[in-house]
C-alpha positions, -999 to +999 in steps of 0.1 A: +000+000+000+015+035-010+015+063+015-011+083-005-040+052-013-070+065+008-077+089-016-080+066-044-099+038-054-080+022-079-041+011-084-020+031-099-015+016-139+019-009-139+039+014-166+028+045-145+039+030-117+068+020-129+078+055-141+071+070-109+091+048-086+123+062-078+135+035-056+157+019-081+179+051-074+168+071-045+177+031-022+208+048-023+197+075+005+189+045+025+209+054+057+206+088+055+170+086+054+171+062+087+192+088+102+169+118+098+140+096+107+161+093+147+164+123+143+130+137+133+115+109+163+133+129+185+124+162+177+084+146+180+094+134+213+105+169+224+073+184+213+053+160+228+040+140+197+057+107+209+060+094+245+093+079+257+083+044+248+072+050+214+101+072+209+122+042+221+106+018+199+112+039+167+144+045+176+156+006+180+135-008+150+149+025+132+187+016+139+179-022+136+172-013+098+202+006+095+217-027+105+193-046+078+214-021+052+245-021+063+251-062+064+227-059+028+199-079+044+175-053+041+143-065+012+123-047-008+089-053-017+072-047-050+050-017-034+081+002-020+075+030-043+104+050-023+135+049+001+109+065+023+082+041+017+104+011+023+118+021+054+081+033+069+068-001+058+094-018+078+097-005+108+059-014+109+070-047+102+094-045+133+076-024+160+037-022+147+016+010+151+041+028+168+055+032+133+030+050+119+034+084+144+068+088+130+054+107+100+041+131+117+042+169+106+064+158+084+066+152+045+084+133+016+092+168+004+112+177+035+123+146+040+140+136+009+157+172+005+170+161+042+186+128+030+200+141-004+217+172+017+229+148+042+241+126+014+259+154-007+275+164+026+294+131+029+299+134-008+316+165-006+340+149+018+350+120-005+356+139-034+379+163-016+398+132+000+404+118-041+412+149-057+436+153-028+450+117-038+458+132-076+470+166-061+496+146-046+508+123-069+514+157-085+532+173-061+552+143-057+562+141-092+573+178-089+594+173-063+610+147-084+616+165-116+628+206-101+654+206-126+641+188-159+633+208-184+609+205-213+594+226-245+567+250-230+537+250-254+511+278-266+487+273-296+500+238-293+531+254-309+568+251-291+571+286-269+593+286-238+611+265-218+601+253-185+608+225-160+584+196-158+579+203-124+561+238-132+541+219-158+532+191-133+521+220-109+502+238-135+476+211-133+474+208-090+462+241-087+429+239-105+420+209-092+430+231-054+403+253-068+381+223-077+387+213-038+376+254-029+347+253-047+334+225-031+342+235+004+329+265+000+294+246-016+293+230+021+277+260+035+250+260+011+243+221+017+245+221+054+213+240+059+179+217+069+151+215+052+134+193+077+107+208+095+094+223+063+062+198+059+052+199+022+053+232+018+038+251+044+060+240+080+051+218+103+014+222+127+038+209+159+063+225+181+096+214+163+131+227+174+143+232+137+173+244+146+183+216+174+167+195+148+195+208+119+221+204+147+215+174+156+217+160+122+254+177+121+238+207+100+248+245+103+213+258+098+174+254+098+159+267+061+144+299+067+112+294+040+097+262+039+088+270+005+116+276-009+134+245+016+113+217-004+118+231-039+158+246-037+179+221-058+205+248-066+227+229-043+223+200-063+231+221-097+261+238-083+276+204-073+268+192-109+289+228-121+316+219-094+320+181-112+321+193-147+349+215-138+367+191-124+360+168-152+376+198-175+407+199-156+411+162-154+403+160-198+430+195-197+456+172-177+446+137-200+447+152-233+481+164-228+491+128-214+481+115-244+500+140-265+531+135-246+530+096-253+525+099-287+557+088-308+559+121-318+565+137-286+581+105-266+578+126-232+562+101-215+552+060-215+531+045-192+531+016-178+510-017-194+486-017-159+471+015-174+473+009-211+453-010-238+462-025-268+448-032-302+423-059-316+439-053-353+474-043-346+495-061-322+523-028-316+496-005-302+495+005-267+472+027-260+463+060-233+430+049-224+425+058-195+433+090-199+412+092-232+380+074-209+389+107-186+386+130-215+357+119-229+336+117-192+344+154-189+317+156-218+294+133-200+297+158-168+290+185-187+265+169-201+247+159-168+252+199-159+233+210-183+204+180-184+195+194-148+198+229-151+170+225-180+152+203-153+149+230-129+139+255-155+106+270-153+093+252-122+070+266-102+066+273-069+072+242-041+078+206-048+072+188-081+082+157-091+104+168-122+124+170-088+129+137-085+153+142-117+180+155-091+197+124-081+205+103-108+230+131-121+246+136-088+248+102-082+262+095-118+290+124-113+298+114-081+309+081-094+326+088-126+352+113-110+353+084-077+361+059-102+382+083-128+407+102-100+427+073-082+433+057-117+448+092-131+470+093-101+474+054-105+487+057-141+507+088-132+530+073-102+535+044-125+543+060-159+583+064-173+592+101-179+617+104-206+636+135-190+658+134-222+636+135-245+619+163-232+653+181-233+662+171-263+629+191-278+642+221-263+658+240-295+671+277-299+640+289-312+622+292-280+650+309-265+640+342-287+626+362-258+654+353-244+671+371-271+649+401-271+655+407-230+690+406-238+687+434-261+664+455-233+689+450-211+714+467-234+689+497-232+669+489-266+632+491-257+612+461-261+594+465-287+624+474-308+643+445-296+612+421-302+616+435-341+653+425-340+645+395-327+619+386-355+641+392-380+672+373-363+648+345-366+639+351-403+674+354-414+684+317-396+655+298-409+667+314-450+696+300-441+684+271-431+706+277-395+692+276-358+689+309-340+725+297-322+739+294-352+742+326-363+775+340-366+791+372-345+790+389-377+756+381-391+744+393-351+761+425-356+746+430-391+710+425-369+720+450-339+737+459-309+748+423-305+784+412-291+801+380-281+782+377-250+754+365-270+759+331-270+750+328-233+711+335-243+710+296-258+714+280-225+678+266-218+686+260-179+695+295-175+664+309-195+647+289-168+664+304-139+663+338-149+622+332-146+621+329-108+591+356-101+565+342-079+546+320-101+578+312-124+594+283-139+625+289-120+635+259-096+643+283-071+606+293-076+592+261-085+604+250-051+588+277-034+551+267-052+560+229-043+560+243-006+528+263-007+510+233-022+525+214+003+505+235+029+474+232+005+470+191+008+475+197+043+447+225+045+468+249+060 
């Protein structure tokens, strides 16, 4: 029997039925639904809806079907329409009519907002503890590679040098922001809807906000309007995953460059690669192509939602019961995406001299243009000289060091000195601003990061 029956006098069609059962999904909110049901028993105790025996006997049959759950001996029947509905019928099943004051002054609306906060706020913490995991695989690869240097790219195009380490960095800190957004989302989750009723508040004396603290919220929901129908939380979270799901396709999609024969930077190890049905000599990034193309699926469930929610009027509808799936799906694609990243990461080979190797003179022309500020020439003089120092190699066929002492003084103000421009490690070095390439800087970022996993 569904919780709503009396009214009607005929069953709900099968394939009606069937499309308006959300407990192939929502089962997942089991224990947080038992939890704000102890919780909600108590605050009817306190306002005099439940003596202390009753309150006693909900309580045990409530924590006896956490038990049921946890050990996976709980069973659904074929009328459990909801989490909600299952756990009601139950705990009829255990402790009889007792069961049936539990719901009072309280409703599905409230109470399934409760459970999917009280979900997302456990969430919140796991996602933070496997982004951290990647953030320091990371960090520990920077610390490992402070003085390799590799080809710097823009437009896909050789630019600069740098050190790996800066470029290993260069992906921790938006995933740090990825770990900011969320924390700061916690405040905006950790406020209770419960209390609410369907839309209007509760008819009994409920402490709301003992209520919200007891359930390890911040906050009772100041409109119980607003409390049963506010799934920006939920949308936010979705915004916070695609992000995240962006970084991680920045970060694959340059692992998959950089094992390409044509770059040779990196090759990873044969746990984390695939090979071919067709051609036996493959080995294949797919792990990191699987992370690429799930940043389109996040994205994807972002935007599903966010047309969900638009338009809806006023309190609860049951388009609302379109919030969980998505959560639930983006939750576990970046759970099951993160520790394999950092898995294939700690394991891959880093060719350090192949990396070096790609360095050529080229990239050393700003280089070349400093020197010529520092001779007094104003930059944007010295970036023309530059330009045409370049030219005049590649006519001949030559590399930028190539040039001779005479063909530089035929170009400008240039003396023997320089020659020193073309040493990459120096060009590095000379970049040691806060937020440079520098190792002297590089070790400097590695330290604040450092601080960052720790949550200093």
């Amino acid at each position: 029997m569904t919780l709503w029956s009396g009214r009607f006098s005929a069953k709900l069609d099968e394939r009606a039925w069937a499309l308006n059962t959300s407990l192939p999904f929502d089962q997942r909110l089991a224990l947080q639904d038992v939890r704000g049901s102890i919780a909600w028993a108590g605050a009817l105790q306190s306002a005099g809806v439940l003596t202390r025996v009753e309150h006693e006997q909900i309580v045990n049959g409530l924590n006896a079907i956490a038990k049921e759950f946890s050990e996976n001996k709980f069973a659904f029947i074929e009328s459990d329409e909801d989490i909600h509905t299952a756990v009601e019928r139950r705990l009829g099943e255990l402790i009889g009519a007792a069961a049936g004051k539990l719901h009072t002054g309280r409703s599905r609306n409230d109470q399934v907002a409760t459970d999917f906060r009280l979900w997302m706020l456990e969430a919140l913490s796991f996602l933070d503890e496997v982004i951290q995991g990647l953030q320091s695989t990371l960090l520990d690869l920077a610390e490992a590679h402070q003085t390799d240097l590799m080809p710097g790219y823009t437009h896909l195009q050789r630019a600069q040098p740098v050190t790996f380490s800066h470029w290993l960095l260069s992906h921790f800190w938006p995933l740090q922001r990825d770990r900011d957004r969320l924390n700061d989302l916690r405040d905006r989750v950790a406020i209770c809807p419960l209390g609410s009723g369907a839309l209007a508040g509760t008819a009994f004396a409920i402490d709301r906000e003992s209520l919200a603290k007891n359930l390890g919220f911040d906050s009772a929901s100041q409109n119980s309007m607003d409390s049963v129908s506010d799934r920006d939380f939920a949308a936010e979270y979705l915004f916070c995953c695609s992000l995240c799901g962006i970084h991680l396709g920045k970060l694959s999609e340059n692992i998959v460059l950089f094992t390409t024969a044509e770059f040779g930077f990196i090759e990873l190890s044969d746990a984390f690669s695939t090979g071919s049905s067709l051609m036996p000599q493959k080995k294949n990034p797919d792990m990191f192509e699987l992370a690429r193309g799930k940043s389109g699926t996040l994205i994807g469930l972002l935007t599903g939602f966010m047309s969900t929610l638009k338009g809806l009027p006023s309190t609860y509808d049951k388009d609302l019961q379109e919030d969980k799936v998505p959560v639930f799906q983006a939750t576990d694609t970046l759970l099951a995406i993160l520790p394999v990243l950092a898995d294939a990461l700690k394991t891959m080979n880093v060719h350090t001299d192949k990396m070096r190797a790609a360095i050529d003179s080229s990239m050393l022309a700003t280089d070349l243009a400093d020197y010529l500020v520092r001779k007094g020439m104003p930059f944007r003089e010295a970036h023309a000289v530059t330009g045409k120092a370049v030219r005049a190699a590649a006519e001949k066929g030559l590399g930028l060091d190539q040039l001779s002492l005479n063909e530089w003084k035929a170009l400008g103000p240039f003396e023997a000195d320089v020659k020193n421009v073309f040493d990459a490690m120096e060009s590095v070095k000379r970049r040691n601003a806060i937020g440079g390439t520098a190792p002297e800087s590089v070790k400097e970022q590695i330290r604040i990061a450092k601080s960052k996993i720790k949550g200093d």
